[in-house]
N, C-alpha and C positions, 0 to 999 in steps of 0.2 A: 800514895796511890792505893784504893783499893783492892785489894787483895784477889776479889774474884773476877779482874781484868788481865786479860794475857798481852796486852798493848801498851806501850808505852806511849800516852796521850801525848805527847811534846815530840814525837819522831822529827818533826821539821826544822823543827827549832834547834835541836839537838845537833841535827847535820850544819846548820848555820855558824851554830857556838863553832862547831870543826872545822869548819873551810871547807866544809866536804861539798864537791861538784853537784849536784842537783838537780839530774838530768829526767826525761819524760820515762823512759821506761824503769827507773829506782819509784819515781813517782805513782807509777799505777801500781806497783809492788806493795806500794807504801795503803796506797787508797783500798786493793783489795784485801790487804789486811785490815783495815779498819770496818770494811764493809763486815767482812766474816765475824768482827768483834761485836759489830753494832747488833747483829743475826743471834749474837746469844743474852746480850746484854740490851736490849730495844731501849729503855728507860734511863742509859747512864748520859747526858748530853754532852759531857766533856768527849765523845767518841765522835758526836754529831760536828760538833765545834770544830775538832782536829781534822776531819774528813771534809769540810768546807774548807778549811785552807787549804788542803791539797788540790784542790778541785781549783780554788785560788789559782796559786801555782802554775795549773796546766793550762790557765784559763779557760776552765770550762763553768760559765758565769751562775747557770743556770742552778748548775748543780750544788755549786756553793751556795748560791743565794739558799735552795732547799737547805741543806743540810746545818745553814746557819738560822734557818726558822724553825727548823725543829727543836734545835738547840733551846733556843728561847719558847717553845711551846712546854718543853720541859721543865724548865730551869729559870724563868723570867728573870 
């Protein structure tokens, strides 16, 4: 991981490998960290990526759909 990221891009996955419950408000905890990570870091898209699956998740379609096109506007 790079170094001048304070996020651990795989959060979801992470809870998944654990069995760990995965409920809506762990999940916006999870999304507003990525949000503040993406605020210092705009250019890294594995931020973009992880924060679409969250969004996934919550099903909120919209916002994933965004967050996984910037992904690829970054990063093709």
């Amino acid at each position: 991981l790079p170094k001048h990221v304070n996020i651990i891009p795989d959060y979801v996955e992470i809870f998944e490998k654990l069995g760990a419950k995965i409920d809506r408000p762990l999940l916006k905890t999870i999304a507003n960290l990525y949000k503040e990570e993406i605020e210092k870091n705009p250019l890294y898209p594995d931020l973009y990526y992880q924060l679409g699956k969250v969004c996934e998740y919550m099903e909120e379609w919209d916002e994933a759909i965004k967050n996984y096109q910037k992904a690829l506007e970054i990063n093709p």
